[in-house]
Structure formats: C-alpha cells, structure tokens
N, C-alpha and C positions, 0 to 999 in steps of 0.2 A: 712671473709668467711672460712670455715671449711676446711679442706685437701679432704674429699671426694667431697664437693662442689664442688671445683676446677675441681678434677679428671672427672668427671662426666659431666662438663662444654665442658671439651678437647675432651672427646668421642664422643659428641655430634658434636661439631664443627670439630672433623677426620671424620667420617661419614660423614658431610655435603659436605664437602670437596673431598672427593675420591668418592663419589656419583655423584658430577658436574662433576669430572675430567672424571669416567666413560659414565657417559650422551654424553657428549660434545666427546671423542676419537667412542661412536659408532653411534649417531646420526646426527654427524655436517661434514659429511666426505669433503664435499664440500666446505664450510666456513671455518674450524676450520682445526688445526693441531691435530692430533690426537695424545693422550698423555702417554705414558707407565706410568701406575700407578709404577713396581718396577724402573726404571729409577728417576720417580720425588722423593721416597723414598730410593734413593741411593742403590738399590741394586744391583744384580748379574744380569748380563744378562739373560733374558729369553733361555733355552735349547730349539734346535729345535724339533717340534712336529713330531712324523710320520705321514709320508703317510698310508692315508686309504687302506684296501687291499680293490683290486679290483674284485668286484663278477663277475664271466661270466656268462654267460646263463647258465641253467642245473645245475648250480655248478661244469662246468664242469673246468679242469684243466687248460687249454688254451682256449683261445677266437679264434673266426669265423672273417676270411674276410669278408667284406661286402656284398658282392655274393653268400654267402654259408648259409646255415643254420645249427645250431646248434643242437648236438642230443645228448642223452646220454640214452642205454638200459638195464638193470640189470636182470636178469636172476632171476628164483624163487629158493629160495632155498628147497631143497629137496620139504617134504610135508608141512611145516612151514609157510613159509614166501613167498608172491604171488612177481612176478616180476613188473618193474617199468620202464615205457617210458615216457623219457620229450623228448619236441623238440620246439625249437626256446622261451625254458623258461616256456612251458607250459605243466603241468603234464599231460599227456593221459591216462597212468592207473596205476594204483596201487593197492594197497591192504587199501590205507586210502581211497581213490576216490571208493573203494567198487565195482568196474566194470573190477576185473581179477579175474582168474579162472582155477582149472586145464585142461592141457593139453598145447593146442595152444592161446596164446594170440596176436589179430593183431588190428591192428590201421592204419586206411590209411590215408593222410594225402598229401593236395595238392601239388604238387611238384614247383605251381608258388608262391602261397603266404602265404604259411606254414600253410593255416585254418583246422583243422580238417574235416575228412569228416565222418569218422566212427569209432566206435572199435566192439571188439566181440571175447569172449573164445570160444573155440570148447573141448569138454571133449574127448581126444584121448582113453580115456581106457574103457570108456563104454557107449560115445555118438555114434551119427547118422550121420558118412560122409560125407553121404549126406547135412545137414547143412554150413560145408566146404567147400564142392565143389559149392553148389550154391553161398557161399558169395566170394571164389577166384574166380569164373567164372564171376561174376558183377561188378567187377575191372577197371576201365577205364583206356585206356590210359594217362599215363604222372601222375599217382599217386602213391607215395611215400609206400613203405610197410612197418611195423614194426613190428617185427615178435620176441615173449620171450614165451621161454618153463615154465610151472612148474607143478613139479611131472611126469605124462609122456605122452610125446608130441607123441607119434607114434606106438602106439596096433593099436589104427586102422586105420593108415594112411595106403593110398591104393598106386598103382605105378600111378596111373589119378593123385590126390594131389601133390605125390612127384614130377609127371611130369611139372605143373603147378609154384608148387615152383622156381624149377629150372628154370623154363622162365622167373620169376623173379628175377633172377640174383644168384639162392642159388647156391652151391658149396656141400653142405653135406645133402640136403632134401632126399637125392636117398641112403644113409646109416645110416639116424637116427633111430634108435630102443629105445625100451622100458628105460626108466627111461635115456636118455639121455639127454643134456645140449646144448641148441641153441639160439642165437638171433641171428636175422636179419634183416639189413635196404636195400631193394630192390625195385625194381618199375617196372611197366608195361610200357614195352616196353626199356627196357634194350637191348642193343647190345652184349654187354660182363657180363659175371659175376660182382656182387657186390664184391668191396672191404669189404664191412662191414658186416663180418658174421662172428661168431665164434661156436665150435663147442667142448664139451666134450664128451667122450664117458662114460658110466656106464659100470663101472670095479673095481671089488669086492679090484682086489689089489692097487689100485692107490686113490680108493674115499674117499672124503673129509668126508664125512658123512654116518652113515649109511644104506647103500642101494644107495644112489645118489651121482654123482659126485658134486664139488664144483662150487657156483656162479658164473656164465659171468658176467665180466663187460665192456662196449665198448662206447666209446666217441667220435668226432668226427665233421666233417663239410662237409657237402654233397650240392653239388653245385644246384645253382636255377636252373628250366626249364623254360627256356626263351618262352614266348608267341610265 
C-alpha cells in the first residue's frame, strides 16, 4: 500500500476515534466516564475558562435585591438625542421605541408589579399645559413616576404643574427653567421627597453643549409597594 494510502487510512480512523471519545464524554454522562480528548492525547491541561459577565437589568451597573425594582433614566441630550427610561429590564421610551418627545417625558408605571401603565411627551416650549395638568391630575395613587427632560422641559410650566411635581416627591420642579436638565423617579403618594431626582441648570459658563447643559444619567433600585 502506498505512503498516502496509509496516511489517509490513520486520518480516517483519528476521526473515528476522537468522534466516539467526544460522543460518548457528552452524551453518556450517566453510563460513561467522561473523557478529555487533550488528556487521552497527552497534552497540557486545559486552562480555566472565564466566568460569563453577568448582565443586570437595565444594563444597569449593580444588580437589585429582590424587593426592589430596577431602573435606569437618561436624560435627552440637548436638541439631538431624545431621553431613555428602562425599568425592571423593560425599555419605556426612547428615541428607538419612537414615543419621546420634546419637553417632558413621563411614564408611569405600577409601583406593585412593575407593568406599565402609560407614557406621554408634553411639548414645554410651545405645547398646551393643559395637556399636563390633565395627565398628572389622573395619576393614582401608589404609581411610580418617571420623569426625563429634552430640550426644554419648562417655558411653560405653570406653579399648578410645578406644585403637583413636588407632591410627587420632586426637589427641583419649583426652579426648573428654560433649557434645563431633569429626571425623575417619584410616585403618588410619597411622604418625603424622592431620592431619585437630578437636576442641571442651563448655564452658558459651565454647559456641556451648545446652549444645553450635559446628560443625566441615574440608576438604581426603588423598593416594591406592598399590596
């Protein structure tokens, strides 16, 4: 028989061979020992594989206890780029999802089982208040608020809105002005202020961009309301 005959012979029967060995270490885990193909061929120990990184909800940095739910809200940038609310892993708005908007963007959202219940822009610079005031006055109690400026959240925000805000747990409704920078996660029927609110002011010396100040970004775990 010929030199490649041979060769050709062995390749055939390596193949058939590390084929059984593979069958048999992932199919037989019960019956069978399971066989390290580089062990049977005398090699080097296998190096250990890493660990997968672990995704949290939102993409957010840190993971939620079990009691909490998971939020993360981004602020719009200037007139560019609309803002973006996920909570408990589930996008609410964005500028892909095509349901944000300038001025006020809000999204409210159950406080016991994290289901949506609504969203809605309000155009602060040359919409109808009114719009606003009817949709924060229709608010129930024990539901969650999520509240991202973009472009500008407050030409014509009235002191009714801001007052209402502020029941909501806001901290800076009652001085937001023209081309300023806000999110907020609040709810109806708050006792104390929200932790979760941030606030930029527009200011020609300090701002990121021109005419607007720079992105909020705010992440977090806000505790379930218990039936």
């Amino acid at each position: 028989m010929r030199v490649s005959g041979v060769l050709r012979l062995l390749a055939v029967l390596f193949t058939l061979v590390t084929t059984w060995l593979f069958a048999s270490a992932y199919f037989s885990h019960t019956s069978l020992k399971s066989v390290s193909l580089r062990s049977w061929l005398g090699s080097a120990p296998k190096t250990p594989t890493k660990p997968h990184a672990v995704r949290n909800k939102c993409n957010s940095k840190n993971s939620c206890p079990d009691n909490t739910f998971s939020f993360r809200i981004i602020s719009g940038a200037a007139n560019v780029v609309g803002p973006s609310m996920c909570f408990e892993d589930m996008m609410l708005m964005s500028s892909v999802k095509n349901n944000v908007g300038r001025g006020l963007n809000i999204a409210l959202v159950n406080g016991t089982n994290a289901k949506l219940i609504k969203t809605a822009s309000f155009d602060m610079y040359s919409g109808d208040i009114k719009s606003l005031l009817d949709f924060l006055k229709g608010i129930d109690r024990g539901a969650l608020v999520l509240v991202a400026s973009y472009d500008d959240p407050a030409t014509k925000l009235n002191d009714e809105a801001r007052a209402i805000f502020s029941e909501l747990g806001s901290s800076y409704a009652v001085k937001l002005n023209f081309r300023d920078n806000w999110i907020l996660l609040g709810g109806k029927g708050l006792k104390n202020k929200s932790p979760f609110e941030q606030y930029l002011k527009n200011d020609r010396e300090t701002n990121k961009y021109d005419g607007w100040p720079e992105i909020l970004e705010m992440e977090g775990c806000v505790p379930k309301k218990l039936d």
